[in-house]
C-alpha positions in Angstrom: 12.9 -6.2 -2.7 9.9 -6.2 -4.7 7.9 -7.9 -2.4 8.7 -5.2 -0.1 7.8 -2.5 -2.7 4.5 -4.4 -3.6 3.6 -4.3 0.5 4.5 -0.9 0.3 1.9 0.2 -2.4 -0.9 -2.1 -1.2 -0.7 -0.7 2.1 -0.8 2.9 0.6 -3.6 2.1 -1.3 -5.1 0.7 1.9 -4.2 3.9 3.8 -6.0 6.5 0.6 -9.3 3.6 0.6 -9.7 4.1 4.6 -9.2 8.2 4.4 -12.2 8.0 1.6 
């Protein structure tokens, strides 16, 4: 589970980096 949660935020923070 937090694994999951981890790839979850990394790939939000990936997804906010790209729209900037």
């Amino acid at each position: 589970m937090l694994s999951v949660c981890r790839s979850v935020v990394v790939r939000c923070k990936l997804l906010v980096v790209v729209s900037f």
